[in-house]
N, C-alpha and C positions, 0 to 999 in steps of 0.2 A: 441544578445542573441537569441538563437535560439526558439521555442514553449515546446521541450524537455529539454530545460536547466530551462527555466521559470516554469516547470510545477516539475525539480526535487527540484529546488529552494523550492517553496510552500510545496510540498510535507516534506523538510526539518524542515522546520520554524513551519509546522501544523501536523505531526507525527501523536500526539494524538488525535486531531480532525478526522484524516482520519482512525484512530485505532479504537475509538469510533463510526463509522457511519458503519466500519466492523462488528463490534458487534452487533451494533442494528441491520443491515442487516440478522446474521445470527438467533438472537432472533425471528425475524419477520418470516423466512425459518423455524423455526422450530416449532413458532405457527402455523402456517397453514398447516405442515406436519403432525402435532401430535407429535413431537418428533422422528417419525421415522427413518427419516435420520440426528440423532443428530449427528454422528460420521463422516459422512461425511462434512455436514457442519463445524464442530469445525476442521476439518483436511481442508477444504478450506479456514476457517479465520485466520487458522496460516500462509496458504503459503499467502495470501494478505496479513499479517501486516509482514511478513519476505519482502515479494516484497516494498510494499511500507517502510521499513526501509535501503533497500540496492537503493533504487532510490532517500531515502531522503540522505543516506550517500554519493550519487556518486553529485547530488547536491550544499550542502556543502562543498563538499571539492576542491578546483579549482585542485587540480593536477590531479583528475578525470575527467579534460576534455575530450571532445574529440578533437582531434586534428585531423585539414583534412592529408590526406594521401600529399606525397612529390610528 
């Protein structure tokens, strides 16, 4: 098992732990901005929890392997 397989593995099994550290991530960007850039941040912490939900779905499901080239 490769570093990448291991790491969609976790990423499957903890979803919501890695959804939640998004969040606080971007709460924290946005205290110290003033809220300025709130619109951007919330548009960065959706494409992270999409990313991190299509690495946790490739992950789980083994027909998502990779498979080396013939």
């Amino acid at each position: 098992m490769s570093f990448l397989d291991k790491a969609k593995d976790l990423l499957g099994k903890n979803a919501d732990k890695v959804g939640d550290a998004i969040d606080k991530a971007g709460d924290f960007v946005d205290n110290k901005t003033g809220g300025k850039y709130a619109q951007h941040v919330d548009k960065a912490q959706d494409a992270a929890k999409d990313a991190v939900g299509k690495l946790g779905e490739q992950g789980t499901d083994p027909a998502n392997k990779d498979t080396p080239p013939a």
